[in-house]
C-alpha positions in Angstrom: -28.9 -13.8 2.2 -27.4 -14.1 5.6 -25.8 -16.9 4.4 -24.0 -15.4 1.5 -22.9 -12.6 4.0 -21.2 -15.8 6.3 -19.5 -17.2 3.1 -18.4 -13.8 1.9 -16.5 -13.2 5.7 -15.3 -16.5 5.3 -13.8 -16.4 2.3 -12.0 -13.0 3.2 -10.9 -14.3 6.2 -8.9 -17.6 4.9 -7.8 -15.5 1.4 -4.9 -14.2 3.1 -4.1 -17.2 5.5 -3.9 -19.8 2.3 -2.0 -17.3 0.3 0.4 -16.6 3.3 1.1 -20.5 3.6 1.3 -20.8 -0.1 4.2 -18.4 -0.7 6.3 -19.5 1.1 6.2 -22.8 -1.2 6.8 -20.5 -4.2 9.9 -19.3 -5.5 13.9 -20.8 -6.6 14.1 -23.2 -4.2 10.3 -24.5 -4.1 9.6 -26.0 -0.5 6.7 -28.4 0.0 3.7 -26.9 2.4 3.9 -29.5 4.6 7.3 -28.7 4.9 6.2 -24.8 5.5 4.1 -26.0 8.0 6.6 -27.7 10.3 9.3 -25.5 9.8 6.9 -22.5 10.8 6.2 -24.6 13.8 9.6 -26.0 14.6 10.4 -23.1 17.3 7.5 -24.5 19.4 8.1 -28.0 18.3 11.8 -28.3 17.8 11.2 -32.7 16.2 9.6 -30.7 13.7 12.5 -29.4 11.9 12.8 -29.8 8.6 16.4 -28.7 8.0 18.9 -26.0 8.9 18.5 -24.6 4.9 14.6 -24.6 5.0 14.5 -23.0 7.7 16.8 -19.7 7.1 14.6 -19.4 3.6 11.4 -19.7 5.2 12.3 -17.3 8.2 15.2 -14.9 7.1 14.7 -14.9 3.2 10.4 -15.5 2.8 8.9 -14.9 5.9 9.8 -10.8 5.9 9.2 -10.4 2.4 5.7 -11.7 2.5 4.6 -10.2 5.7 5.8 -7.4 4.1 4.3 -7.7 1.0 1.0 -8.6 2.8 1.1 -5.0 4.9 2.3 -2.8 2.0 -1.1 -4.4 -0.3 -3.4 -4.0 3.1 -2.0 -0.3 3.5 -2.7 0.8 0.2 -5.7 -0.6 -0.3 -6.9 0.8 3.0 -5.9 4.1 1.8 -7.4 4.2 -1.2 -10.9 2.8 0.0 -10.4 5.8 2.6 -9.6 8.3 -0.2 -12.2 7.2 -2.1 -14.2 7.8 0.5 -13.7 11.3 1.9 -13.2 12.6 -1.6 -16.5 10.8 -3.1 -14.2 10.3 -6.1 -13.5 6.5 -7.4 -10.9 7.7 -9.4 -8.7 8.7 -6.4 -5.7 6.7 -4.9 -3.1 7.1 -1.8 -0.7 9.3 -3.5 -3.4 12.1 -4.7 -1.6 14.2 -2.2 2.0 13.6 -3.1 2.9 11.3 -0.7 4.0 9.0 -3.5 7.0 11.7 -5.3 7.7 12.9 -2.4 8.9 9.6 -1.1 10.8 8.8 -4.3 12.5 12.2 -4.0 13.6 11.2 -0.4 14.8 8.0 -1.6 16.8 9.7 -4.2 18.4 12.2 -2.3 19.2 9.3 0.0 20.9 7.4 -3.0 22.6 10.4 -4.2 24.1 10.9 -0.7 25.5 6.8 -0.5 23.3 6.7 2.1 22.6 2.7 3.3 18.9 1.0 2.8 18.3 2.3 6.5 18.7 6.0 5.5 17.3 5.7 2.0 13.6 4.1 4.2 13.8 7.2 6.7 14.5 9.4 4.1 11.6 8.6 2.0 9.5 8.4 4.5 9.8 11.9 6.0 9.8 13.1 2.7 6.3 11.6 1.8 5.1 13.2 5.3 6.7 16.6 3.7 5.0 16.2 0.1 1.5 16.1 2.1 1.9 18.6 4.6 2.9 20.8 2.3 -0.5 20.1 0.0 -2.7 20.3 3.1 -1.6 23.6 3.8 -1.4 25.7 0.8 -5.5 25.2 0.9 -5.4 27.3 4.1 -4.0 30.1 2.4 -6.7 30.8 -0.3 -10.3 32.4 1.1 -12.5 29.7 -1.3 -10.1 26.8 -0.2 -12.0 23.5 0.1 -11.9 19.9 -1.3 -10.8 20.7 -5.2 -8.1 23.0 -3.9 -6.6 20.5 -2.1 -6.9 18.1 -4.9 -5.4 20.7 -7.5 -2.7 21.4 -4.4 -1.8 17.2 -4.9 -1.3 17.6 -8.3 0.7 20.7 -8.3 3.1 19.0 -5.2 3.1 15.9 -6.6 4.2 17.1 -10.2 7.0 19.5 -8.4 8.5 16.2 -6.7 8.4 14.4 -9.9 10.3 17.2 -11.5 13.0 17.0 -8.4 13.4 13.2 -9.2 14.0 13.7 -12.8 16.5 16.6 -11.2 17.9 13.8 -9.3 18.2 11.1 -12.1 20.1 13.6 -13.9 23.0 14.3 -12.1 23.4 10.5 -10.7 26.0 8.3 -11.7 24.9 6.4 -14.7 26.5 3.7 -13.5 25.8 3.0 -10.4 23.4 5.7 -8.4 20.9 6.1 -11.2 19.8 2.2 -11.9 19.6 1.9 -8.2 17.1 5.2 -8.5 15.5 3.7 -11.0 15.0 0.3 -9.8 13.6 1.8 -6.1 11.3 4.1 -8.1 9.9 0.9 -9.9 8.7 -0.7 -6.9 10.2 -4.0 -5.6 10.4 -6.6 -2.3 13.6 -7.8 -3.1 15.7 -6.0 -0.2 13.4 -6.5 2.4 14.9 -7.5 5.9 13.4 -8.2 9.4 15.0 -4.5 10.2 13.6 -2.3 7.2 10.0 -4.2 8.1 10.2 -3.3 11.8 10.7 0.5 10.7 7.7 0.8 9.1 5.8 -1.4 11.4 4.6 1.2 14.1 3.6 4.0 12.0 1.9 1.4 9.5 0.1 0.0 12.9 -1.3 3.1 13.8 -2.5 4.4 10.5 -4.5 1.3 10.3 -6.1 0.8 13.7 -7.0 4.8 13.0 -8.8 3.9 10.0 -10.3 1.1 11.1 -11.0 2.6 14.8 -13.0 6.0 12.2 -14.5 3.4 9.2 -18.1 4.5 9.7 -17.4 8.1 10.6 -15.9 8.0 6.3 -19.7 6.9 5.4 -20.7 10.9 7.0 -17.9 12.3 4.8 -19.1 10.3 1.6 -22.1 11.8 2.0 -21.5 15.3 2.3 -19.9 17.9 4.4 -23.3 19.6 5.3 -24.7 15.9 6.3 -21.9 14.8 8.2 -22.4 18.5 10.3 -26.1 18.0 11.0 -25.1 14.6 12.7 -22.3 16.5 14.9 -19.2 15.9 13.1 -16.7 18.4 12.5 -16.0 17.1 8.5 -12.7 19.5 8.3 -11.2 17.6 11.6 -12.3 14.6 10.8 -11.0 14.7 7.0 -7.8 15.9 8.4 -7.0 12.5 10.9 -8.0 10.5 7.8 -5.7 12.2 5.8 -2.9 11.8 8.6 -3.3 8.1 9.1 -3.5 7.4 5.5 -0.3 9.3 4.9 1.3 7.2 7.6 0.7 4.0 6.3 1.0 4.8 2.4 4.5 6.7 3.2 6.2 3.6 5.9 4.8 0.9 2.8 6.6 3.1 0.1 9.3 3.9 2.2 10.3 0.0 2.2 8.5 -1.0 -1.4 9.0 1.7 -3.9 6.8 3.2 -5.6 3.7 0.6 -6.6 0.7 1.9 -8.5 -2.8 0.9 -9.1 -3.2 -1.2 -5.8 -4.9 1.6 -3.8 -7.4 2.6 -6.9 -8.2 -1.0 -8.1 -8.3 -3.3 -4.7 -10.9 -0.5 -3.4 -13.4 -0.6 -6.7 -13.1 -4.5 -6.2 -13.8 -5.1 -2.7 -17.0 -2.1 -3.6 -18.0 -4.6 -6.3 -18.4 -7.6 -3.8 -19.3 -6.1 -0.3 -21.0 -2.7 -1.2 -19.8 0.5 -0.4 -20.5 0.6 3.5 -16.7 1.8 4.9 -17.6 -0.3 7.7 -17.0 -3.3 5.9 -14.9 -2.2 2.8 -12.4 -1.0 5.0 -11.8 -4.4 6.5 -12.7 -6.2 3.1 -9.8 -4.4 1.3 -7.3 -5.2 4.5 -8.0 -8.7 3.3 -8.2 -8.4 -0.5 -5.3 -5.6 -0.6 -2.9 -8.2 1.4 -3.6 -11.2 -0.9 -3.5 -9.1 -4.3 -0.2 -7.9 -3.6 1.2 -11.1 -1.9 0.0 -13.1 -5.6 1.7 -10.2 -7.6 4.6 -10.6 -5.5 5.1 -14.7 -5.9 4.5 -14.2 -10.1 7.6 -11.6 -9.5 9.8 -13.6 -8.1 9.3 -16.7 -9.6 7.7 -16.2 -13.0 11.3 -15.8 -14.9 15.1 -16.5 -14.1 15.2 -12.4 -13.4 12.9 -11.1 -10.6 10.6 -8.3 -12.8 9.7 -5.1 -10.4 6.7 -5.5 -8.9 5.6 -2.0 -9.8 5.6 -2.6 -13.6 3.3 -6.6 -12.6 0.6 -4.1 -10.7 0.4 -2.0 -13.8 0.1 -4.8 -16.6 -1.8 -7.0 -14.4 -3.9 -4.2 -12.4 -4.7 -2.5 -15.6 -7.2 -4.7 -17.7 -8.6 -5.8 -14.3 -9.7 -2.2 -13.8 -10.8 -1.8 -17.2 -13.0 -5.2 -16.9 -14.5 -4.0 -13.9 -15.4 -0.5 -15.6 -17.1 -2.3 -18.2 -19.1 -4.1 -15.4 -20.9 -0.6 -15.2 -19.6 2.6 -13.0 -22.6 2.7 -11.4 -22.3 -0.2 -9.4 -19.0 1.3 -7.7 -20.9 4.1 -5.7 
């Protein structure tokens, strides 16, 4: 048994590292991974240089788009284990609260305006801070407020920004502002930069060393407001920081993805399927599995046909029947 536990840890461990090394090999211009290798190391080791052109795709074109790619799939999948979690409700995911249309309406109104990629990134990140405050407090103002008011509040906030981005799609130019709406609202790495990464960098940083600093404290609020009391936790302060840090890291990844769905509701139900439902170690589990999921949907993206296809619309085809297979593999295994 403790074996299988040191293969399992193992196996998490070098998922990411081989599929980090591995992407950069995919793509247009395929580059050999010994190649990769020395090119990576050819700042220490300047013999080991490859050539001038390897080098600018491996460090200005690949290397941002799949450490990118890699922290957007760890943040959502973090988020949606810790969702799951405090809710007690597999069927949640990070943008129960909004966060999700609100960013897209920030985007928008960023688009409308001709802002740049810059403005467009703060825009919809603020905006998905908005969408959530704005659902955490409208609990506050009813006397039976609790748990299922704040999930109704997500709905209702989340369906208002939805109808503000089909606002928004209307009166864009069909020409120009609307397909660039569209396309953002789909989800997609293509834009990525060094700068836009660095942006979301610090708040995605300390959403997740939150969430993994309080892992075990979601285990009390899994099992129960009245239980997580009795052992001297305060669940409404508690649920509250959760709720923060997982706002942070979802709003900074959409802020530089786009909107990408079923990531942080399928990656969590996985990683459950394989290392239990202990936070302590699904929180960590789905870091790993999150960041190689969406780094593999990301390389069939951008090398699977001459056009790159959104990565939003490969997590819903692909994410899809996975979820549905793994229902099948029986409900009761996932709690």
């Amino acid at each position: 048994m403790e074996d299988n536990k040191i293969l399992e840890w193992t196996l998490l461990i070098l998922l990411p590292v081989i599929m980090f090394f591995l992407s950069f090999a995919i793509g247009r211009y395929p580059i050999a991974p010994i190649d990769v290798i020395k090119t990576i190391l050819s700042p220490i080791i300047p013999s080991l240089a490859v050539s001038p052109s390897v080098s600018t795709i491996v460090f200005q074109i690949r290397l941002p788009r799949i450490i990118a790619a890699m922290l957007v799939g760890a943040s959502l999948s973090i988020a949606g284990a810790a969702f799951q979690g405090i809710f007690k409700n597999p069927l949640v995911s990070p943008d129960l609260l909004g966060v999700a249309n609100g960013a897209g309406f920030g985007a928008s109104i960023a688009i409308l305006l001709s802002m740049g990629n810059v403005f467009i990134q703060v825009f919809a990140f603020i905006f998905g801070i908005i969408s959530v405050s704005i659902t955490y407090i409208i609990p506050k103002s009813y006397k039976s407020g609790g748990i299922l008011v704040l999930v109704l509040a997500g709905v209702g906030i989340s369906a208002f920004f939805n109808a503000l981005i089909s606002a928004a799609k209307f009166i864009a130019d069909p020409y120009n502002k609307l397909p660039q709406i569209v396309y953002w609202l789909m989800g997609s790495l293509s834009s990525i930069t060094a700068n836009k990464l660095l942006i979301a960098l610090i708040p995605i940083i300390i959403g997740l060393v939150i969430l993994m600093a309080l892992r075990w404290r979601i285990n009390l609020l899994a099992m129960g407001d009245e239980e997580a009391q009795a052992l001297g936790e305060n669940p409404g302060k508690l649920r509250l920081i959760i709720i923060t840090a997982a706002t942070l890291i979802t709003s900074a990844s959409v802020s530089i993805s786009g909107i990408i769905g079923w990531v942080g509701l399928l990656v969590p139900h996985l990683t459950r399927m394989i290392v239990g439902p202990d936070h302590r170690i699904l929180i960590p589990a789905s870091l790993s599995i999150g960041a190689s999921f969406l780094l593999l949907i990301d390389d069939i993206s951008r090398s699977m046909i001459s056009i790159e296809i959104p990565i939003g619309i490969l997590t819903a085809v692909i994410g899809v029947p996975i979820f549905l297979y793994l229902l099948r593999k029986g409900y009761s295994e996932w709690s």
